[in-house]
Backbone as CSV, one residue per row, in Angstrom:
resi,resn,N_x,N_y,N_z,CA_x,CA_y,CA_z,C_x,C_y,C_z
1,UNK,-23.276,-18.208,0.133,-23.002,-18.025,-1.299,-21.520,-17.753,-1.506
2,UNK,-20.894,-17.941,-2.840,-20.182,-17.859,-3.254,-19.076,-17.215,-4.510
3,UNK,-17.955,-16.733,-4.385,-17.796,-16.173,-5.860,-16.701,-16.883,-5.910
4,UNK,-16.617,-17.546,-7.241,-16.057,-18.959,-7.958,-14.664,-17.901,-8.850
5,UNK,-14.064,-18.009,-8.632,-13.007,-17.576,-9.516,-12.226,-18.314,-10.315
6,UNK,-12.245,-18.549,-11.861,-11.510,-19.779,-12.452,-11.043,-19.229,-13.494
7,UNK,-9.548,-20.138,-13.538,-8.907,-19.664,-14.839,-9.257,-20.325,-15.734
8,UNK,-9.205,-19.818,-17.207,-9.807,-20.617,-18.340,-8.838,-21.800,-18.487
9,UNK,-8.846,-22.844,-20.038,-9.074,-23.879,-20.292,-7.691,-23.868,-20.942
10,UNK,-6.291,-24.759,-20.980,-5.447,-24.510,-21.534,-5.428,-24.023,-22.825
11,UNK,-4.078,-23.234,-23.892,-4.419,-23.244,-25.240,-2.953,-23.868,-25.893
12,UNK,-3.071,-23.795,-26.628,-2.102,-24.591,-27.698,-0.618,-23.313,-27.205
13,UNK,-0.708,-22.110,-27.036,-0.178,-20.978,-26.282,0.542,-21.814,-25.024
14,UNK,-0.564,-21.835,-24.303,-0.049,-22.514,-22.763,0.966,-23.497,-22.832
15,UNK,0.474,-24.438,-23.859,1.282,-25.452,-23.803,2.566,-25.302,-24.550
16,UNK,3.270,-24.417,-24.788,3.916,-24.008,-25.551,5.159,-22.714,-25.111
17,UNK,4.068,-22.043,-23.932,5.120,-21.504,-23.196,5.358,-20.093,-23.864
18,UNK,4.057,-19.696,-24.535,4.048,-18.416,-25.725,2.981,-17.196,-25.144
19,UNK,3.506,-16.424,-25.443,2.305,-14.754,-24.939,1.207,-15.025,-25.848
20,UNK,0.123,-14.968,-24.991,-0.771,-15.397,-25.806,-1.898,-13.864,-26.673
21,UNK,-2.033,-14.457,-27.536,-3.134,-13.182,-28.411,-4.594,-12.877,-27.850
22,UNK,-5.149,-12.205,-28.113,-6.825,-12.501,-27.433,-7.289,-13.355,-28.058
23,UNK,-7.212,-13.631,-29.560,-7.951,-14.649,-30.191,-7.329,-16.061,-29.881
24,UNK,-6.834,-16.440,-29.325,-5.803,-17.251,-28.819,-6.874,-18.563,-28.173
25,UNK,-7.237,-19.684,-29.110,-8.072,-20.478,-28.430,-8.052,-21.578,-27.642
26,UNK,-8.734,-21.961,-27.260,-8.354,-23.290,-26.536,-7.813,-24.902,-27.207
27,UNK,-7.177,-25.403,-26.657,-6.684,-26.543,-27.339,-7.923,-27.635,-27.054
28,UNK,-7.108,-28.448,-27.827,-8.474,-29.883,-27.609,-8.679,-30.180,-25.906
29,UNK,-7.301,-30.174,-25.201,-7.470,-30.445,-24.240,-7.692,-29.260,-23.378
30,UNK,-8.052,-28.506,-23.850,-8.088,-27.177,-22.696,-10.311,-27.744,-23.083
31,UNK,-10.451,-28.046,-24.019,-12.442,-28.035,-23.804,-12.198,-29.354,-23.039
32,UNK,-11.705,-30.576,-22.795,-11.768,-31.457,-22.246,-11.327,-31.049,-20.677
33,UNK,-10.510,-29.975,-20.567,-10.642,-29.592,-19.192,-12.030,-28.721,-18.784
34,UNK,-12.366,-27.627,-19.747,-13.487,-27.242,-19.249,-14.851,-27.601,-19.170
35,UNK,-14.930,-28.890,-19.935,-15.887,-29.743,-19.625,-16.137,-30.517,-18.571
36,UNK,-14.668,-30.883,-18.368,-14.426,-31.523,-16.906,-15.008,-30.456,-15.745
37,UNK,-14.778,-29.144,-16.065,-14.878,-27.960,-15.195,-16.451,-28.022,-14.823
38,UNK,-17.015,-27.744,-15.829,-18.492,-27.586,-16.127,-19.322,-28.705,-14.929
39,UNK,-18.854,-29.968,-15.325,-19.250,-30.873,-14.622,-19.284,-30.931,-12.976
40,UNK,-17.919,-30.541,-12.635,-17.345,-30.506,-10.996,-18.327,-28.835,-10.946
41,UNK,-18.871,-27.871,-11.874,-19.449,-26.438,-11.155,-20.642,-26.883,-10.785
42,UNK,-21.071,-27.957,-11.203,-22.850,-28.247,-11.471,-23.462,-28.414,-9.817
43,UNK,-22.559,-28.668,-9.229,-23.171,-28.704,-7.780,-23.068,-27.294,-7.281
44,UNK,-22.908,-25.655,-7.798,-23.157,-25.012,-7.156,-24.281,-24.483,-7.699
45,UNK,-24.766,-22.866,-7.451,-25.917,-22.520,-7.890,-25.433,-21.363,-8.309
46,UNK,-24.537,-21.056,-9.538,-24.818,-20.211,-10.205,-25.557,-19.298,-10.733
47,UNK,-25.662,-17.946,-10.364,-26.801,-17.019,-10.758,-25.981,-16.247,-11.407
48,UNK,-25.113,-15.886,-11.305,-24.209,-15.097,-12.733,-22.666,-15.270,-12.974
49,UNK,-22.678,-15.777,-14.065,-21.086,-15.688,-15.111,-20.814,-14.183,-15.586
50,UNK,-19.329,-13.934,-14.488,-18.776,-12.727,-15.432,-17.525,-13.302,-16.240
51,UNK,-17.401,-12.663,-17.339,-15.794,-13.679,-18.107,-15.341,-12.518,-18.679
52,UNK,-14.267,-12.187,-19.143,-13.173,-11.747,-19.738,-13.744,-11.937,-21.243
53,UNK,-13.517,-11.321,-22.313,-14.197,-11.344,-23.569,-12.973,-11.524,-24.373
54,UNK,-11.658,-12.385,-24.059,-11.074,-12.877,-25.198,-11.302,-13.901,-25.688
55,UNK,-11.238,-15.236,-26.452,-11.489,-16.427,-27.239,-11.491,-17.624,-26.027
56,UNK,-10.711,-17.638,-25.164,-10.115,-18.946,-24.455,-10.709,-18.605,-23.664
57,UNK,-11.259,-17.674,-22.763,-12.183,-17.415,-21.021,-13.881,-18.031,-22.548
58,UNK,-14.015,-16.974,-23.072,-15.281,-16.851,-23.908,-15.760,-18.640,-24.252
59,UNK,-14.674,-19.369,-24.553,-15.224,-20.634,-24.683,-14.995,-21.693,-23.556
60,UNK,-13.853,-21.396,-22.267,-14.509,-22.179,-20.826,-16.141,-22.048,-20.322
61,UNK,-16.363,-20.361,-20.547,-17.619,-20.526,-20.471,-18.516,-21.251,-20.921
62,UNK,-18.794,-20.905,-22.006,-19.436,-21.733,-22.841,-19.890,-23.122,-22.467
63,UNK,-19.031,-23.965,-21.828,-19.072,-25.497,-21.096,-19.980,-25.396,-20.144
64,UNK,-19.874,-23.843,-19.243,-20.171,-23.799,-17.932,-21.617,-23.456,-18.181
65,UNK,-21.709,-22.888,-19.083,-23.304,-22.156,-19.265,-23.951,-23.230,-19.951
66,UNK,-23.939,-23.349,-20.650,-24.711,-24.927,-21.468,-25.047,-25.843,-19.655
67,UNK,-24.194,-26.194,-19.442,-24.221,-27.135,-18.283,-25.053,-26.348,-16.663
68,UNK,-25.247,-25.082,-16.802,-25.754,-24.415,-15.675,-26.847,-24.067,-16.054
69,UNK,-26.849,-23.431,-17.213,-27.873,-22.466,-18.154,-28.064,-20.956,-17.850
70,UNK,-27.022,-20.722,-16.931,-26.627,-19.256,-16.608,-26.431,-18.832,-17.514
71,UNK,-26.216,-17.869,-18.484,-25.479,-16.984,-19.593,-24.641,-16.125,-18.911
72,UNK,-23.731,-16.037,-19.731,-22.447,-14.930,-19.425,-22.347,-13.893,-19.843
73,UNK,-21.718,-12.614,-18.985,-21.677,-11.167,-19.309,-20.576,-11.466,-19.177
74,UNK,-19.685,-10.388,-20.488,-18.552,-10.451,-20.777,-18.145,-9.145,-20.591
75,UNK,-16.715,-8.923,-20.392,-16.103,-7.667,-19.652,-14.712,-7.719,-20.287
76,UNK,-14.293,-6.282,-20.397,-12.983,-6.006,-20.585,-11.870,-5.958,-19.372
77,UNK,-12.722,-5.873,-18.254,-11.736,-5.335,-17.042,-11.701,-7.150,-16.641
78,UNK,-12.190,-7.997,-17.198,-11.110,-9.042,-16.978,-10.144,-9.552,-17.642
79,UNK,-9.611,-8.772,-18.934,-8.687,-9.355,-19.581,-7.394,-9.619,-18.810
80,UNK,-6.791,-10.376,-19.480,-5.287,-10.739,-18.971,-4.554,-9.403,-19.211
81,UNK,-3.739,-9.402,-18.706,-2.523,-8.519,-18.443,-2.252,-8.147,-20.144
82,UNK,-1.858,-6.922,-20.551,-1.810,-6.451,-21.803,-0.288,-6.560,-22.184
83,UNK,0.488,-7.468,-22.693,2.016,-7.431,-22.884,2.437,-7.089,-24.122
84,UNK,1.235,-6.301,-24.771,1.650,-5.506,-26.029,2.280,-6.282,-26.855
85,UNK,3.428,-5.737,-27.421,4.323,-6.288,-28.692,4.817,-7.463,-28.374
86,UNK,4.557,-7.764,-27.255,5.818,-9.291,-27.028,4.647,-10.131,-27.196
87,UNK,3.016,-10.359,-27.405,2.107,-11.007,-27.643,2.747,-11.761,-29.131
88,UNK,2.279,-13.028,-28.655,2.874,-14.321,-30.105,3.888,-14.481,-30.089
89,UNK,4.938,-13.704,-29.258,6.407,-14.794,-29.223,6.637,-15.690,-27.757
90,UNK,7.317,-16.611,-27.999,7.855,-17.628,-27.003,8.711,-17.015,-26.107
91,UNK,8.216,-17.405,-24.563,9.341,-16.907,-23.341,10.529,-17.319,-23.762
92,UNK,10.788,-18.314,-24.163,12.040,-18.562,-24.499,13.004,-17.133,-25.429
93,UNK,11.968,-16.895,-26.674,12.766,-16.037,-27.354,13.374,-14.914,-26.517
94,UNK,12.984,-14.334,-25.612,13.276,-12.908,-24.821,14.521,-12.996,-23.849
95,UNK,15.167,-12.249,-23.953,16.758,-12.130,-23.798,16.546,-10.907,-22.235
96,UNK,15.334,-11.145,-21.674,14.730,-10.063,-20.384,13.715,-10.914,-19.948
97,UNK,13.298,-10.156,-18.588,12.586,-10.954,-17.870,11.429,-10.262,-17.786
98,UNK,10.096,-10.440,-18.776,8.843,-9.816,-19.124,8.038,-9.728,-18.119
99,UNK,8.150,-10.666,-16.924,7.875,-10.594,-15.453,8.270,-9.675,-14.893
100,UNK,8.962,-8.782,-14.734,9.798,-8.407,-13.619,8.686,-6.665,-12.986
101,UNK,8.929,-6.478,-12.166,7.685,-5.715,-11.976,8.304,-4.207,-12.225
102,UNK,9.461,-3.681,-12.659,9.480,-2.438,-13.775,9.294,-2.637,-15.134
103,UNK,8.773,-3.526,-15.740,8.839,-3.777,-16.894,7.466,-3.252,-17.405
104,UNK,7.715,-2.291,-18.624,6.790,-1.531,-19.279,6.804,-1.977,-20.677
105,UNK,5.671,-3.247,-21.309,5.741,-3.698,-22.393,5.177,-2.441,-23.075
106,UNK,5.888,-2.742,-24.361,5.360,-1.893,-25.318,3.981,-1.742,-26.060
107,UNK,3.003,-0.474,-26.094,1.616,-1.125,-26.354,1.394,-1.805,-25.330
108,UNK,1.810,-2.134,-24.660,1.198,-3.093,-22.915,0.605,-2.314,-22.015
109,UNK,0.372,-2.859,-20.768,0.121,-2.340,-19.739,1.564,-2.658,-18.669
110,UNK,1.573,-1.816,-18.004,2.337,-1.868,-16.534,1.422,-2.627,-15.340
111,UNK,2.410,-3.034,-14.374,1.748,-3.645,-13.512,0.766,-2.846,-13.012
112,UNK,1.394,-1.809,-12.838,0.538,-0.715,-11.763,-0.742,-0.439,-12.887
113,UNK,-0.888,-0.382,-13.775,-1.973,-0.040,-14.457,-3.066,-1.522,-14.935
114,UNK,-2.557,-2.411,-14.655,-3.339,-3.721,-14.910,-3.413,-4.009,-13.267
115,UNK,-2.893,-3.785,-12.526,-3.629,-3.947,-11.030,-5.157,-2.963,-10.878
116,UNK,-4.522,-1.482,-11.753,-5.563,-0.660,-10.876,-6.971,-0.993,-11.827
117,UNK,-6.668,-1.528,-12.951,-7.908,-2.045,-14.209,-8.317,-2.955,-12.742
118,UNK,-7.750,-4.192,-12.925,-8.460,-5.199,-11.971,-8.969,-5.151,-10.620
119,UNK,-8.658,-3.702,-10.217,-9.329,-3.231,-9.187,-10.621,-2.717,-9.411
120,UNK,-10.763,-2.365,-10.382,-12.117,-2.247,-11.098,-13.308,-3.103,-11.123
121,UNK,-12.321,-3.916,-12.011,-13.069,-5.394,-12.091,-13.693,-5.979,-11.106
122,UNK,-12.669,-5.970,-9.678,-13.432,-6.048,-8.268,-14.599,-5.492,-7.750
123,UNK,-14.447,-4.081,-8.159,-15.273,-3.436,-7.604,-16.735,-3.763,-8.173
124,UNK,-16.817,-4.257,-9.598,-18.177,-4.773,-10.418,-18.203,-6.013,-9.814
125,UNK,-17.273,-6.972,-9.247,-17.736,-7.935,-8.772,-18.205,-8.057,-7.035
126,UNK,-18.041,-6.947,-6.451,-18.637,-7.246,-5.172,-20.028,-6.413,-5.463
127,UNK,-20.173,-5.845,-6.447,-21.403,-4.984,-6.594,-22.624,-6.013,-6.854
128,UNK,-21.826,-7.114,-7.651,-22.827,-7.922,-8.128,-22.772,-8.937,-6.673
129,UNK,-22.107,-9.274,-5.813,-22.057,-9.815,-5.116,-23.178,-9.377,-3.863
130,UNK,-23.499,-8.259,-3.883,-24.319,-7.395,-3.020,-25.455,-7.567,-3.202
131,UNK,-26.044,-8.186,-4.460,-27.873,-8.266,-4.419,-27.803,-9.894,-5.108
132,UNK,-26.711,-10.310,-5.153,-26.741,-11.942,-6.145,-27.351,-12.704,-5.143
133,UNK,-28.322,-13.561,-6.075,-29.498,-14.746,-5.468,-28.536,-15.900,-5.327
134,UNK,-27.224,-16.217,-6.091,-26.241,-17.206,-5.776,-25.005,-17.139,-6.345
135,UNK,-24.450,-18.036,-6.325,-23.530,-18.193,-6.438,-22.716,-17.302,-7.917
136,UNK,-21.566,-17.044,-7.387,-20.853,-15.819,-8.923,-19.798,-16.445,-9.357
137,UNK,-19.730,-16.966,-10.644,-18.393,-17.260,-11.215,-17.585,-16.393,-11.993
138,UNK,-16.901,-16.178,-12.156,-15.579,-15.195,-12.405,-14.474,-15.985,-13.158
139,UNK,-14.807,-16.173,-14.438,-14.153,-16.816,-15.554,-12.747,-15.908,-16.488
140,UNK,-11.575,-16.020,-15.965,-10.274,-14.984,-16.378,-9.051,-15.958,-16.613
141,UNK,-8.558,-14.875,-16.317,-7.072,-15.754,-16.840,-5.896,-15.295,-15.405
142,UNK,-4.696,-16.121,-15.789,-3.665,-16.510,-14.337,-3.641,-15.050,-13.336
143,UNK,-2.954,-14.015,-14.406,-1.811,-13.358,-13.687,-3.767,-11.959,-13.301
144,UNK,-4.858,-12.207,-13.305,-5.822,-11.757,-13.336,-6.229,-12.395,-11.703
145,UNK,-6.348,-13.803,-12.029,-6.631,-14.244,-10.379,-5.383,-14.018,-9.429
146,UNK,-4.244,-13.913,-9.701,-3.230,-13.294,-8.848,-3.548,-12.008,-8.283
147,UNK,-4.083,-10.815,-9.335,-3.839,-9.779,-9.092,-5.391,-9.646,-7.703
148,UNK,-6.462,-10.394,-8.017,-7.772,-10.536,-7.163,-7.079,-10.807,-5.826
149,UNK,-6.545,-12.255,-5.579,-6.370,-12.634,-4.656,-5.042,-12.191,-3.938
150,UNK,-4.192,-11.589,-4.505,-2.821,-10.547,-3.321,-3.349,-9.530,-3.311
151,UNK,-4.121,-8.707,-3.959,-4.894,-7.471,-3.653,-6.415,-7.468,-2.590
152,UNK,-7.313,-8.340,-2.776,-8.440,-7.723,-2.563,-9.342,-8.911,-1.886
153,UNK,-8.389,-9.855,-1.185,-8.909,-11.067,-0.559,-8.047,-11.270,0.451
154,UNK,-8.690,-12.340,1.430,-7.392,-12.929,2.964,-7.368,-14.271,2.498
155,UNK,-6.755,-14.864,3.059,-6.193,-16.434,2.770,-6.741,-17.639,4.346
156,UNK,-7.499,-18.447,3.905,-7.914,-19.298,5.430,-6.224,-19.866,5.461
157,UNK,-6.566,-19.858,6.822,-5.508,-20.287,7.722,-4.656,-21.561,6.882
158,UNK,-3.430,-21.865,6.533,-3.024,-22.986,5.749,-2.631,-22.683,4.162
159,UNK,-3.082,-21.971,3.674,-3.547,-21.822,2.172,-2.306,-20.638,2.009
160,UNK,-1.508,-20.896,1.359,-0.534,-20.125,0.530,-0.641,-20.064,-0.931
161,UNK,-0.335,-18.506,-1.633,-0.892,-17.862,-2.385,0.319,-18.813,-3.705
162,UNK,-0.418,-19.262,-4.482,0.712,-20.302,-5.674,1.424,-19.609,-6.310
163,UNK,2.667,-19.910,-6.960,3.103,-19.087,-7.991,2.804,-18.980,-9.136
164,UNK,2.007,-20.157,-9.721,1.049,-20.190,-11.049,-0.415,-20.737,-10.819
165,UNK,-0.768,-20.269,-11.358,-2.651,-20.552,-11.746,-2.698,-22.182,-12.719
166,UNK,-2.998,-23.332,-12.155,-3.737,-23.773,-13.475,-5.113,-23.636,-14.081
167,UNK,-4.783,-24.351,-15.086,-5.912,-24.156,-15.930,-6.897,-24.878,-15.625
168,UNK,-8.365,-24.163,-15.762,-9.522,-24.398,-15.196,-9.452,-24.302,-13.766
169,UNK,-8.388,-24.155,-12.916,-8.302,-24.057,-11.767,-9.528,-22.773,-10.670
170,UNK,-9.868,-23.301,-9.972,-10.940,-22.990,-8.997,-10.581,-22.494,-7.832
171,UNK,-10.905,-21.175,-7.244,-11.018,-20.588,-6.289,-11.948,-20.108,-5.878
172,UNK,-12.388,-20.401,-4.045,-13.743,-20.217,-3.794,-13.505,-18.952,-2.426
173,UNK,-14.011,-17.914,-3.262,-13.778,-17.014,-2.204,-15.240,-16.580,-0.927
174,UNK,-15.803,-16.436,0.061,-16.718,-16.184,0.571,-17.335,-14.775,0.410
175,UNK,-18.769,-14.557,0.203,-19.484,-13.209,-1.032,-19.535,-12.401,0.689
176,UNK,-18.405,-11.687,0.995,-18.671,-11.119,2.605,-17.183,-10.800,2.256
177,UNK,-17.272,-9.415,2.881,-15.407,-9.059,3.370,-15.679,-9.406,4.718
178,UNK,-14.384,-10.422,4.590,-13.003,-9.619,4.146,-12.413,-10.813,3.038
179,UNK,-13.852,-11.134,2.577,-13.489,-12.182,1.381,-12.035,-12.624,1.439
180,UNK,-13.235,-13.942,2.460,-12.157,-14.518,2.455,-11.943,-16.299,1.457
181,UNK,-10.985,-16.091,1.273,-10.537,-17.473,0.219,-10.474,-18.920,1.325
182,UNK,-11.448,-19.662,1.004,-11.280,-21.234,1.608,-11.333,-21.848,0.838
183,UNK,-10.976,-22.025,-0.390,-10.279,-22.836,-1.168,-9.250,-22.558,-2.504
184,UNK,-8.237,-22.743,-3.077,-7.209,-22.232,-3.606,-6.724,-23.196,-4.791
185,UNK,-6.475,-22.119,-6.301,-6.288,-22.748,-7.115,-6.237,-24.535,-7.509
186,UNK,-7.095,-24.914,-7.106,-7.684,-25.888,-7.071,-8.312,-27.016,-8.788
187,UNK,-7.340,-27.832,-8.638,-7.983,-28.733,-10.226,-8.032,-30.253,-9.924
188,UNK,-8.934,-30.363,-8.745,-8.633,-31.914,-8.709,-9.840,-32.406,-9.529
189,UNK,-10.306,-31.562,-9.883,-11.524,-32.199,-11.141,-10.708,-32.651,-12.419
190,UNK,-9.896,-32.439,-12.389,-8.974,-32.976,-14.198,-8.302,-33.961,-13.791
191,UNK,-8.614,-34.768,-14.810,-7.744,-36.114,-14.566,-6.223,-35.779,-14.921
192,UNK,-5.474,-36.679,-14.853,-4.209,-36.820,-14.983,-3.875,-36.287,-16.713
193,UNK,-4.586,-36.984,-17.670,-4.492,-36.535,-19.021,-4.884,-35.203,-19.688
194,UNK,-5.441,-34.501,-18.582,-5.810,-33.190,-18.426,-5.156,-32.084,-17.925
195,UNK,-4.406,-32.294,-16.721,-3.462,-31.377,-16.498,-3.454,-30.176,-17.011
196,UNK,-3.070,-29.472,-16.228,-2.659,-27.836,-16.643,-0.914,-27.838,-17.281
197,UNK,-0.818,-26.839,-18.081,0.226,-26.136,-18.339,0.471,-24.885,-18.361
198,UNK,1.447,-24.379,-18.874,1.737,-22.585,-19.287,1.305,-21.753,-18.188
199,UNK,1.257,-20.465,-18.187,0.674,-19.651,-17.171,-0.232,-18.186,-17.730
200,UNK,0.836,-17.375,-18.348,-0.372,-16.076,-19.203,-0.951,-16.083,-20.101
């Protein structure tokens, strides 16, 4: 068995290169990726969807569950990274580097405090991993599967950790520590007109 880790479906945000809002939805082509998604999940055996409860994870699902017939439990401890006040403006506008790992957005979270949330989040997902009849998908966003996989996973031999997540992108980690990852941000299910963009 397996726990499926995927980032949601591009948004009009992504493509744009903008902090995105929670209500922040998917673009036309972000459901044409997660449909694409839906399709390439159907060969596993899904027994539970956990997702992140903002607009853009809430409707990748959506593709995945219709197409599995799993239903999804939704969670706060998968939201994206909290960047407070700088939410709705363009990287471009910022005259600082909103990345940088002392950086304390305003109304945000700190790294150290959105790592130790998503350590959380882990901890509900190996719990469920401990009595699950199959396979677990784990529906979030970029800098969320970063924080999973440099924290709380090993890497198979070959596989270096990306500097961005795409969208709808797939990671298959093994339901056993030292959970380990044999396959890595992964979108060869999207065609070319599908593509990923943006990153948070």
């Amino acid at each position: 068995m397996t726990i499926l880790l995927v980032r949601h479906g591009e948004t009009v945000d992504n493509a744009s290169h903008t902090f995105q809002m929670p209500d922040s939805p998917l673009s036309e082509n972000g459901n044409t990726q997660a449909a694409q998604l839906a399709e390439h999940l159907a060969q596993f055996n899904i027994s539970e969807i956990l997702c992140s409860d903002y607009l853009r994870t809430k409707q990748t699902a959506s593709h995945i569950a219709e197409k599995s017939g799993t239903q999804p439990n939704y969670t706060e401890l998968l939201r994206e990274r909290n960047f407070g006040d700088i939410r709705g403006l363009p990287y471009a506008q910022l005259d600082f580097d909103p990345f940088a790992l002392d950086y304390q957005p305003v109304n945000g979270e700190s790294w150290l405090s959105f790592d130790n949330r998503i350590s959380l989040a882990w901890e509900h997902i190996t719990s469920l991993a401990a009595r699950a009849k199959g396979d677990i998908l784990i529906v979030t966003h970029g800098f969320v599967c970063h924080s999973i996989t440099a924290n709380h996973t090993s890497l198979l031999a070959g596989l270096e950790a990306p500097s961005r997540w795409g969208n709808t992108s797939v990671t298959e980690i093994e339901m056993n520590s030292p959970w380990l990852i044999t396959r890595l941000n992964c979108t060869e299910h999207l065609g070319r007109s599908t593509e990923s963009s943006g990153q948070a």
